[in-house]
VOPAZA-721256 format. One record per residue: x, y, z of N, C-alpha, C in turn; residue in one letter; residue number from 1. Coordinates in Angstrom, 3 decimals, decimal comma. Example, Ala and Ser with C-alpha at 12.3 -4.5 7.8 and 13.67 -1.06 7.14 Angstrom:
BEGIN
PT       n.c1       n.c2       n.c3      ca.c1      ca.c2      ca.c3       c.c1       c.c2       c.c3   residu   num
PT     13,190     -5,690      7,800     12,300     -4,500      7,800     13,200     -3,300      7,800        a     1
PT     12,850     -2,250      7,080     13,670     -1,060      7,140     12,900      0,030      7,870        s     2
//
This chain:
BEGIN
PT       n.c1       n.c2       n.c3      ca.c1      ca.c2      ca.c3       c.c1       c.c2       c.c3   residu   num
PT     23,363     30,506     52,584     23,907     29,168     52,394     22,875     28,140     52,839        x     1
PT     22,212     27,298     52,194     21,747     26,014     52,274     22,312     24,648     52,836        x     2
PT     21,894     24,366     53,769     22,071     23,294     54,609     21,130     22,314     54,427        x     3
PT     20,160     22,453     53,394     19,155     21,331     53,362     19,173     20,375     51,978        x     4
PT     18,787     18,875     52,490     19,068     17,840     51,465     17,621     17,639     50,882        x     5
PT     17,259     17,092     49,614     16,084     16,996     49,256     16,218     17,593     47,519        x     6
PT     14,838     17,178     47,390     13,952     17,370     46,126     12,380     18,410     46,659        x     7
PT     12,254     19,256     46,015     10,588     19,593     46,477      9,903     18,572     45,821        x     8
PT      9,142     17,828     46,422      7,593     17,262     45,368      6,974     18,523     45,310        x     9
PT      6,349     17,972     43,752      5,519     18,574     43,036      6,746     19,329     41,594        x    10
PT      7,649     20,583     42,346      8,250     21,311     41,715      9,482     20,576     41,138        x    11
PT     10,298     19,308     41,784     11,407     18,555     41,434     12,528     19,811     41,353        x    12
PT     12,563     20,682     42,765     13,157     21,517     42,467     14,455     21,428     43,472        x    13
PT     16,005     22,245     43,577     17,180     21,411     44,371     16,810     22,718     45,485        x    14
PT     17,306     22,639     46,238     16,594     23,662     47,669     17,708     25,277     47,116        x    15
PT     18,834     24,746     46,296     19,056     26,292     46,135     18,292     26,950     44,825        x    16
PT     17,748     26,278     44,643     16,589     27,031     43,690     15,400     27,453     44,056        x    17
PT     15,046     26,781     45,138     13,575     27,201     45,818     14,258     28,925     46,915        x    18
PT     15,591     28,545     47,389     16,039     29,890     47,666     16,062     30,866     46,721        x    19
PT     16,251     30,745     45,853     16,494     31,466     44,494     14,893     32,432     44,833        x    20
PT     13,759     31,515     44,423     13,306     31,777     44,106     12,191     32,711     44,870        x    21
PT     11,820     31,970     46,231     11,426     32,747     47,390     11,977     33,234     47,932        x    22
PT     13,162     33,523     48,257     14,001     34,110     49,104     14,759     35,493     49,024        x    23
PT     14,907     35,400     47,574     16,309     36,341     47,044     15,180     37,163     46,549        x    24
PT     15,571     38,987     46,524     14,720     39,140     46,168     15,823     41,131     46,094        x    25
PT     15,274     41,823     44,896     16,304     43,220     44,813     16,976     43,018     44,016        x    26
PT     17,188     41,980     43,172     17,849     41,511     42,207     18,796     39,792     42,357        x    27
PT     19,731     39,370     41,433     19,998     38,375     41,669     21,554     38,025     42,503        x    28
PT     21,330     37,144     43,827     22,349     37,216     44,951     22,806     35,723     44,778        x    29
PT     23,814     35,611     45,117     24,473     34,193     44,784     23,914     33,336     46,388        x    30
PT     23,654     31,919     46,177     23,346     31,149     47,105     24,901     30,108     47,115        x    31
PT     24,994     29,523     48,349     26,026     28,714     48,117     25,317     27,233     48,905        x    32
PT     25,503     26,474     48,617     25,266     24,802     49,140     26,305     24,515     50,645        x    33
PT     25,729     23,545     51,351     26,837     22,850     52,332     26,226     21,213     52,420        x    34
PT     27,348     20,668     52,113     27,107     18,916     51,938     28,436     18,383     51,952        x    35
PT     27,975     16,915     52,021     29,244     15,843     52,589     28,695     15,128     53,514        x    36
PT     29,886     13,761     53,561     29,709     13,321     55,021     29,710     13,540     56,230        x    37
PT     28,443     13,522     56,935     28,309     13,984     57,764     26,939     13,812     58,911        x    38
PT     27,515     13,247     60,017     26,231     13,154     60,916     25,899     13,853     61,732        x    39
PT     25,039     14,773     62,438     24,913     16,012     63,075     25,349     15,656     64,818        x    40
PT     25,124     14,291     64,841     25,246     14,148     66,103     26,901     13,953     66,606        x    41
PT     27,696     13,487     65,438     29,072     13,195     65,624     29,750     15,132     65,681        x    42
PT     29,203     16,019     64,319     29,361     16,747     64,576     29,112     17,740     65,888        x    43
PT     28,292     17,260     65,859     28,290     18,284     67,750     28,950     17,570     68,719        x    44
PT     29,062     16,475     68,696     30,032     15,592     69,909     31,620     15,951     69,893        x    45
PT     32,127     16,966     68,537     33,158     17,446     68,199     33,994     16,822     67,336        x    46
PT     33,517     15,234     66,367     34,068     14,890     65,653     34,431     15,433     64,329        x    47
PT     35,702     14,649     64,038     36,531     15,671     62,769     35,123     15,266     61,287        x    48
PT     35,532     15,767     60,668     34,510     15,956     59,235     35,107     16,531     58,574        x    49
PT     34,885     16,329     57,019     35,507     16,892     55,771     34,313     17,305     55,150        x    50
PT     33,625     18,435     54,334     32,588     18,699     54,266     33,101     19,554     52,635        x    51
PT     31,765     20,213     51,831     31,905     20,946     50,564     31,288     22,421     50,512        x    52
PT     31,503     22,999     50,222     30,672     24,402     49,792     30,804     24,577     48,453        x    53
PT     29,833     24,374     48,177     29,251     25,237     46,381     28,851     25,894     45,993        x    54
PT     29,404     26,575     45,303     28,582     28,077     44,869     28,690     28,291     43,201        x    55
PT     28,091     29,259     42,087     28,275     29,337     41,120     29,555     30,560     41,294        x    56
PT     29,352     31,217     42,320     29,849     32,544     42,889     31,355     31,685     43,252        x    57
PT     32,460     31,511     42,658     33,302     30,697     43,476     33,924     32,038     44,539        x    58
PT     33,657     32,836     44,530     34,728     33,990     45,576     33,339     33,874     47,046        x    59
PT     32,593     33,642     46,660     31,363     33,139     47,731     31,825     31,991     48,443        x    60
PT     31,949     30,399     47,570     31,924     29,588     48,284     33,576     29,830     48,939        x    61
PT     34,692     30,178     48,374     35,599     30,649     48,934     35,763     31,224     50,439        x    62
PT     35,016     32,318     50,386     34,615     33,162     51,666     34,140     32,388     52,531        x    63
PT     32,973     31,985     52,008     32,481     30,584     53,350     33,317     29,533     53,936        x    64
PT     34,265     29,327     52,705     35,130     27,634     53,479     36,057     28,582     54,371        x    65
PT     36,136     29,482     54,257     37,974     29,850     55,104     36,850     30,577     56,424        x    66
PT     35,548     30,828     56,575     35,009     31,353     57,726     34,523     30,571     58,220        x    67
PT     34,384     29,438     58,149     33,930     28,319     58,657     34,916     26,667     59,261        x    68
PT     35,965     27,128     58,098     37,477     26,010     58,712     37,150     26,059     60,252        x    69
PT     37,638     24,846     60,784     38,661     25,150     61,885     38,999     23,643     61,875        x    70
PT     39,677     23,305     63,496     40,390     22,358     63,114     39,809     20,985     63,420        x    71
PT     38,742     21,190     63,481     37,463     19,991     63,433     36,975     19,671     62,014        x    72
PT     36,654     20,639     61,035     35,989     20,776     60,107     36,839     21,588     58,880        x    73
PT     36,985     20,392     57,976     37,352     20,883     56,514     36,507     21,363     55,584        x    74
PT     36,867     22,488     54,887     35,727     22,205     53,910     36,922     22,450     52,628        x    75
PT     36,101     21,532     51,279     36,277     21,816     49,828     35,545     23,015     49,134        x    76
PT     35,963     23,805     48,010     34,966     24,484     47,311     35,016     23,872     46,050        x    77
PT     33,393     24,216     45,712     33,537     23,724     44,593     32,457     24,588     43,875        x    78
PT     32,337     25,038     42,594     31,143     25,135     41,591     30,032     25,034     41,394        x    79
PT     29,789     22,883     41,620     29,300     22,078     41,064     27,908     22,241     42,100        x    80
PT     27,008     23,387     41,891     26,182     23,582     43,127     24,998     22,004     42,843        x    81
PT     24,943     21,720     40,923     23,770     20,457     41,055     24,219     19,737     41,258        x    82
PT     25,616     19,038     40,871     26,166     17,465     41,537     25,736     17,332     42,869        x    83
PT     26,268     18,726     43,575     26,830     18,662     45,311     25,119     18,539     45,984        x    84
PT     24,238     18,958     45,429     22,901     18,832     45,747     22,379     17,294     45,231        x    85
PT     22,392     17,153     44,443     21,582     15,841     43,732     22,793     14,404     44,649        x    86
PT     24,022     15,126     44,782     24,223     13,871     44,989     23,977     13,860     46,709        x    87
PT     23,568     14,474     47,833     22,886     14,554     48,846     21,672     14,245     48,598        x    88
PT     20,760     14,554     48,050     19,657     14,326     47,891     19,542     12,593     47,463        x    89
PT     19,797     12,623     46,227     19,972     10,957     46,190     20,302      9,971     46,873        x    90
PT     21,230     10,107     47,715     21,992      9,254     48,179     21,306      8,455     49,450        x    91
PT     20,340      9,433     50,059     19,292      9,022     50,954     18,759      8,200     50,291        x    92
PT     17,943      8,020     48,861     17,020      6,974     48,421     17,619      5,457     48,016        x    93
PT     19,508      6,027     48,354     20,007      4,371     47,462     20,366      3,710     49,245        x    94
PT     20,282      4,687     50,439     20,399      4,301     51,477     19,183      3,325     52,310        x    95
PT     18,179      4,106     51,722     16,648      2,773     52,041     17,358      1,758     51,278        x    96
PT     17,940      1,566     50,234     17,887      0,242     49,494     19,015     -0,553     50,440        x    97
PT     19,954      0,226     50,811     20,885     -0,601     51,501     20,052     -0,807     52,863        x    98
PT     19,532     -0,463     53,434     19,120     -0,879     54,611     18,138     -2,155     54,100        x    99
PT     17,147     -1,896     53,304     16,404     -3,350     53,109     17,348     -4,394     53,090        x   100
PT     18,520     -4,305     52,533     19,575     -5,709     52,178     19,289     -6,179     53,445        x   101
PT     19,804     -5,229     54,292     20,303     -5,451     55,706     19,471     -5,718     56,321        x   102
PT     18,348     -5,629     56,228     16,749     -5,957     57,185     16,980     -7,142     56,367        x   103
PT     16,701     -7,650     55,367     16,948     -9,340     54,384     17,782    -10,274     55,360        x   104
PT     19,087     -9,681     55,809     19,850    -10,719     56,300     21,465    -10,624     55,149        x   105
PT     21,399     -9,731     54,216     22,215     -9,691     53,161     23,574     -9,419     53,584        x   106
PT     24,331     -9,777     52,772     25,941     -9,396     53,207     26,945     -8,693     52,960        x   107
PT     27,867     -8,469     52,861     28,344     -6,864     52,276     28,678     -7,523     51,044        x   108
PT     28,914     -8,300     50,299     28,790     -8,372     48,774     27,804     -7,499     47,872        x   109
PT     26,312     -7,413     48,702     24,883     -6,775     47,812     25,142     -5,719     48,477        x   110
PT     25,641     -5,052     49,342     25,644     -3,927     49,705     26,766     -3,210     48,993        x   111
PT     28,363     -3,257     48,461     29,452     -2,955     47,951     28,418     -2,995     46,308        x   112
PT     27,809     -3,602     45,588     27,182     -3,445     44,885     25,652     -3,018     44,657        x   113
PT     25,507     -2,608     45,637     24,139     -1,220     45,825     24,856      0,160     45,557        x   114
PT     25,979      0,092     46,243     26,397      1,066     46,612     26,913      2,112     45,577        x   115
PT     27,884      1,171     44,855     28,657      1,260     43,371     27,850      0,992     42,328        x   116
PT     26,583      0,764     42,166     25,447      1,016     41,440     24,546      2,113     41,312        x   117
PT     24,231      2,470     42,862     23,501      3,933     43,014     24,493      4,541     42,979        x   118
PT     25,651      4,670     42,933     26,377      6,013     42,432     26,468      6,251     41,209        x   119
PT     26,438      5,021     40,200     26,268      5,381     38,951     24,934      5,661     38,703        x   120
PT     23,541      5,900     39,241     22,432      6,114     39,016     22,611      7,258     39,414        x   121
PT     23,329      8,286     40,543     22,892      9,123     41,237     24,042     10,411     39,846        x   122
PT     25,016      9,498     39,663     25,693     10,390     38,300     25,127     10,669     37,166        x   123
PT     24,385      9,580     37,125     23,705      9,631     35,213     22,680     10,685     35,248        x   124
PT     22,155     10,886     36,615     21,405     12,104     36,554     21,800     13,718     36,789        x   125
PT     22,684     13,375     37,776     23,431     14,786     37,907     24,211     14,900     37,045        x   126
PT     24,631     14,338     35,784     25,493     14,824     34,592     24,195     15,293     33,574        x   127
PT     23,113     14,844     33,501     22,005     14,725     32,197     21,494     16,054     33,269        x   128
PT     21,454     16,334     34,313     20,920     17,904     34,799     21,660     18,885     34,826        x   129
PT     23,454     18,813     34,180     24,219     20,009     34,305     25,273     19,456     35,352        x   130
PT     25,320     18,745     35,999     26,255     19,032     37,010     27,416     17,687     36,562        x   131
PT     28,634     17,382     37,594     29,709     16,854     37,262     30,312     15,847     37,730        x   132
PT     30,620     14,695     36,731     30,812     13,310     37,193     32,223     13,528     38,258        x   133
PT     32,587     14,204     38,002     34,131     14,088     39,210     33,066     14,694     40,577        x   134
PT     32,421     15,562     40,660     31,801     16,045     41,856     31,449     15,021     42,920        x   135
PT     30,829     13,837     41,768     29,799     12,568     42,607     31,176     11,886     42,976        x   136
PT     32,192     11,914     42,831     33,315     11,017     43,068     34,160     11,603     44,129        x   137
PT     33,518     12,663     44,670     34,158     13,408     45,897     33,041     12,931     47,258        x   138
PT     33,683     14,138     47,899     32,868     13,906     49,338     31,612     14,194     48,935        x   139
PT     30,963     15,307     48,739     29,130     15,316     48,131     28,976     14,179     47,312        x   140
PT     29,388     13,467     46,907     28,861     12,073     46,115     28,952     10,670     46,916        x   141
PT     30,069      9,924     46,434     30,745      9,195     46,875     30,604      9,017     48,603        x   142
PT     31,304      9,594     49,060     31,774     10,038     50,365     30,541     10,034     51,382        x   143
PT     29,444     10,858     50,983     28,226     10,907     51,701     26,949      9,466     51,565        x   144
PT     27,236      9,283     49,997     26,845      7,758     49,866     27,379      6,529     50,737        x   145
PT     28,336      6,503     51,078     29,521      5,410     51,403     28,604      5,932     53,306        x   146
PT     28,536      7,241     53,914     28,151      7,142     55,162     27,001      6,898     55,352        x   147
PT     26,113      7,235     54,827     24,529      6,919     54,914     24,310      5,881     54,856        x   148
PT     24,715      5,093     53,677     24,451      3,425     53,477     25,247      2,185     54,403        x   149
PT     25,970      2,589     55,533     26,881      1,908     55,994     26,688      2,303     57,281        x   150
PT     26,472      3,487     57,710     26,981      4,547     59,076     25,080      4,124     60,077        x   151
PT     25,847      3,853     61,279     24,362      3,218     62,221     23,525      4,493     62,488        x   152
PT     24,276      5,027     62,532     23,193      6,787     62,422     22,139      7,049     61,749        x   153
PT     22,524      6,821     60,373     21,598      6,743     59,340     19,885      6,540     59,125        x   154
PT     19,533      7,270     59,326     17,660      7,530     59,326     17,228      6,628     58,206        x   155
PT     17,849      7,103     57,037     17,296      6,756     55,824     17,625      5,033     55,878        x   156
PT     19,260      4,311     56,358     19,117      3,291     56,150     17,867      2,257     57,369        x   157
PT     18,488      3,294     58,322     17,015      2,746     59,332     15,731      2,003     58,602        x   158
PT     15,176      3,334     58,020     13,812      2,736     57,561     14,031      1,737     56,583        x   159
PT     15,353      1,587     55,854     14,955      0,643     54,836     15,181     -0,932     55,327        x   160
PT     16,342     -0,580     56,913     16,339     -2,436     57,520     14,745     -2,631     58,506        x   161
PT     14,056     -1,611     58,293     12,977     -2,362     59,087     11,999     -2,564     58,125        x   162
PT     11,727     -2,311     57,198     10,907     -2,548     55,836     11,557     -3,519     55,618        x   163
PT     12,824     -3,983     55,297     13,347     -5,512     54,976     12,978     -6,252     55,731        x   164
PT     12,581     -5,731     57,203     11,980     -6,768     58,109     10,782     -6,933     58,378        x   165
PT      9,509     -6,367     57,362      8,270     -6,647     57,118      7,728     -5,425     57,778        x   166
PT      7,851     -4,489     58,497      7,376     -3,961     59,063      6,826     -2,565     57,809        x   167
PT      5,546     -2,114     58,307      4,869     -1,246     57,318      5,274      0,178     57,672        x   168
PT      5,434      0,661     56,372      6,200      2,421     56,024      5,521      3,062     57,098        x   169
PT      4,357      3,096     57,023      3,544      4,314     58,283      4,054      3,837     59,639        x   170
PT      3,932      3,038     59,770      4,359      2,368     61,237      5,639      2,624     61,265        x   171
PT      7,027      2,720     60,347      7,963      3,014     60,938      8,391      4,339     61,119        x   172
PT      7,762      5,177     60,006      7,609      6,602     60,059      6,935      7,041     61,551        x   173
PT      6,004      6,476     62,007      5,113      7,199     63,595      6,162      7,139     64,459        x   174
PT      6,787      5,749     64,545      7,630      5,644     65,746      9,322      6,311     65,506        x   175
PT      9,345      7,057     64,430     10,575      8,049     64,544     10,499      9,318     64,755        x   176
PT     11,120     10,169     65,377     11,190     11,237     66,090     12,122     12,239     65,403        x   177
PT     12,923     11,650     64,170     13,263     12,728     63,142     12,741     12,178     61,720        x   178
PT     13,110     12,730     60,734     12,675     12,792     59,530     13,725     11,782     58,583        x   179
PT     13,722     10,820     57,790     14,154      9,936     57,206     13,645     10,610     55,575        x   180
PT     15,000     11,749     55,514     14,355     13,093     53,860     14,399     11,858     52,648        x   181
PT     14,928     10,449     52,423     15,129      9,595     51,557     13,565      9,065     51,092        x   182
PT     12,615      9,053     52,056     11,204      9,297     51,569     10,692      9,574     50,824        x   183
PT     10,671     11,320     51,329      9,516     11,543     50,284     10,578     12,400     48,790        x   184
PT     12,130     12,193     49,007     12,745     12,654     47,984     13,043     11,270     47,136        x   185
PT     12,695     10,118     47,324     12,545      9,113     46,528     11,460      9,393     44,945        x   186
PT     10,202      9,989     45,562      8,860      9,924     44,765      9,715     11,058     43,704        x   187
PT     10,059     12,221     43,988     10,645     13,037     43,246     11,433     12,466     42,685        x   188
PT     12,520     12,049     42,980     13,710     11,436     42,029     13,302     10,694     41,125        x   189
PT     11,864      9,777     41,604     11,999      8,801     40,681     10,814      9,636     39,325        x   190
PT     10,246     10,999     39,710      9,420     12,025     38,819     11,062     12,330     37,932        x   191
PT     11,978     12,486     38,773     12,706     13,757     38,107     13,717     12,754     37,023        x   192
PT     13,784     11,168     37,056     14,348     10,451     36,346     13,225     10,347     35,307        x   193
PT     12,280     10,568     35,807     11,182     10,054     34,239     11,358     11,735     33,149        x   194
PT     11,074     12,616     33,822     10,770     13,816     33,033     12,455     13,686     32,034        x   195
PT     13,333     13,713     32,654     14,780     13,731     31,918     15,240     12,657     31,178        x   196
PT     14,683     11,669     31,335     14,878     10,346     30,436     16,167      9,301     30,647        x   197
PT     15,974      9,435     32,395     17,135      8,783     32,470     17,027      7,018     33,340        x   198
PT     17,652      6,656     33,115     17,138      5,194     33,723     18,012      4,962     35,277        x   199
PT     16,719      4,815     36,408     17,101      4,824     37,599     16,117      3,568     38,374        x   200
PT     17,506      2,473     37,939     16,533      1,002     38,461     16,413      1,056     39,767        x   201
PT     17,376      1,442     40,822     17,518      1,128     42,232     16,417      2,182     42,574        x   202
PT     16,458      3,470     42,039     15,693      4,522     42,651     14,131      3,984     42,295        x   203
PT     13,953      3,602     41,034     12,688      3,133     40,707     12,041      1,727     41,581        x   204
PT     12,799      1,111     42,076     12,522      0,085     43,056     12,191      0,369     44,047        x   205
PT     12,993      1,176     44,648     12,785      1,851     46,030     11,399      2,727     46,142        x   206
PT     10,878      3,289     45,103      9,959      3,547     44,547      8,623      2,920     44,959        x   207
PT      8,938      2,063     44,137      7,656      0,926     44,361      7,465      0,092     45,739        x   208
PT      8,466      0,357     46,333      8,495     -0,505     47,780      7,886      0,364     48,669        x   209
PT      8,375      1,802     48,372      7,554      2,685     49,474      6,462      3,338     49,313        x   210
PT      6,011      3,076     47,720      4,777      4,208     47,326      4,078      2,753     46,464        x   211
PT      4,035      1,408     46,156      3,767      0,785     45,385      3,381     -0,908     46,228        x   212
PT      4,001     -0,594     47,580      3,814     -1,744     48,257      4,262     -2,895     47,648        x   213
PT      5,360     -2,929     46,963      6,221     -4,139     46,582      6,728     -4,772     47,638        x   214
PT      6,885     -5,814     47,601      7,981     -6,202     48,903      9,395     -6,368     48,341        x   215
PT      9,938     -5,991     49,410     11,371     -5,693     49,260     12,396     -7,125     48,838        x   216
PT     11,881     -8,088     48,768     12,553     -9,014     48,706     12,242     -8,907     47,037        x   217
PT     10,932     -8,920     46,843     11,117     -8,609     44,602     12,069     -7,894     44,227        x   218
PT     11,758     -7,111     45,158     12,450     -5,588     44,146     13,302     -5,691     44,184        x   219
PT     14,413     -6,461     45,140     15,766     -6,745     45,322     16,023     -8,138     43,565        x   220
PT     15,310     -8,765     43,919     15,500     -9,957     42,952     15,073     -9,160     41,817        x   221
PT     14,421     -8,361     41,151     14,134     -7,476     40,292     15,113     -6,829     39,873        x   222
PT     16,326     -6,299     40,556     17,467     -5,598     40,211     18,567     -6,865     39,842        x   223
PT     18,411     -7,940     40,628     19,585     -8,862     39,983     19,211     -9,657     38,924        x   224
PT     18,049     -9,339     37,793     17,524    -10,228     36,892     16,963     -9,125     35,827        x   225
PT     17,761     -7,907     36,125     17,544     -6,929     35,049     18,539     -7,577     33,934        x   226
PT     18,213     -7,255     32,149     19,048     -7,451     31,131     20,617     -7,359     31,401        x   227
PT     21,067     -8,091     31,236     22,779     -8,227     31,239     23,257     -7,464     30,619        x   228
PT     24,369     -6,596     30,670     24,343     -5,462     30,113     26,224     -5,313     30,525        x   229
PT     27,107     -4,015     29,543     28,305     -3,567     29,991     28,540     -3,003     31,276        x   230
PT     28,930     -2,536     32,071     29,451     -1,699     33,229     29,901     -0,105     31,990        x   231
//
């Protein structure tokens, strides 16, 4: 079972495939996913959590949720092993964007609409890669988006309110002591939206702010002066 969020650079690959591929080995063994909202530090302090297991194997992810219940920790099963991945993985890169708002001075108006924007960016891709628009509308989607971009814990929004506050990517990267995975799974996402042909404005911004040296105040005005368009 996989506990890790991300994209590989280079390969644009979801971490239960890189298990797949190095790992498994005697023939082919089912992997299962674990994602949702969730902060490691609330979890060990003993707070409640609702969490997912995915597997293609559903008598797998089955087995896992009922050995792992208790009365701290729910889990869902589900299938949907690329939604439940892509939409963890993503959700870190639409969380830099909410933190820049918030380094800006912005108010929860641009943030309720970051938010409900990168979820439709983080769907259009996990449906065009196989996986399932109800998935992103659960806890692995939705749910984990809504904590990252909002929740003070948050690594990924960290770096993006101190980049709203001028301060430079390397410099905020030295002075952290864990890993902010919305990084370097940004550069991928925004590889893995070009190879599939899908259009990812927020991810592509975020993009350019951390690998392109935009300042965050364009790229913000860049997203509210894109073509007018349906919902």
């Amino acid at each position: 079972m996989s506990a890790t969020k991300g994209l590989e650079e280079g390969s644009l690959c979801r971490m239960s495939q890189l298990i797949k591929e190095e790992l498994v080995t005697g023939g082919e063994r089912a992997v299962a996913v674990l994602s949702g909202p969730s902060f490691a530090k609330e979890i060990a302090g003993g707070e409640l959590a609702a969490l997912v297991i995915a597997s293609e194997d559903a008598a797998l992810a089955e087995e896992i949720q009922h050995a792992l219940a208790t009365s701290q920790l729910r889990f869902y099963a589900s299938r949907d092993v690329i939604g439940v991945e892509l939409g963890a993985a993503l959700k870190n890169v639409i969380a830099i964007g909410a933190g820049i708002c918030s380094g800006l001075g912005m108010g929860s108006n641009v943030l309720a609409a970051l938010v409900t924007r990168g979820l439709a960016e983080i769907m259009r891709l996990a449906v065009r890669m196989g996986g399932h628009s109800q998935t992103l509308s659960g806890l692995a989607g939705l749910g984990d988006l809504v904590l990252t971009t909002t929740g003070q814990l948050s690594r990924n929004r960290h770096v993006g309110e101190q980049l709203g506050q001028g301060r430079k990517l390397q410099d905020i990267l030295h002075s952290m002591n864990t890993i902010a995975e919305g990084v370097g799974t940004c550069r991928a996402a925004y590889l893995l939206g070009q190879k599939v042909g899908v259009d990812l404005p927020i991810i592509n911004q975020m993009h350019d702010v951390l690998y392109g040296g935009k300042d965050p105040r364009e790229a913000i005005r860049e997203l509210m002066e894109r073509p007018l368009t349906i919902e």
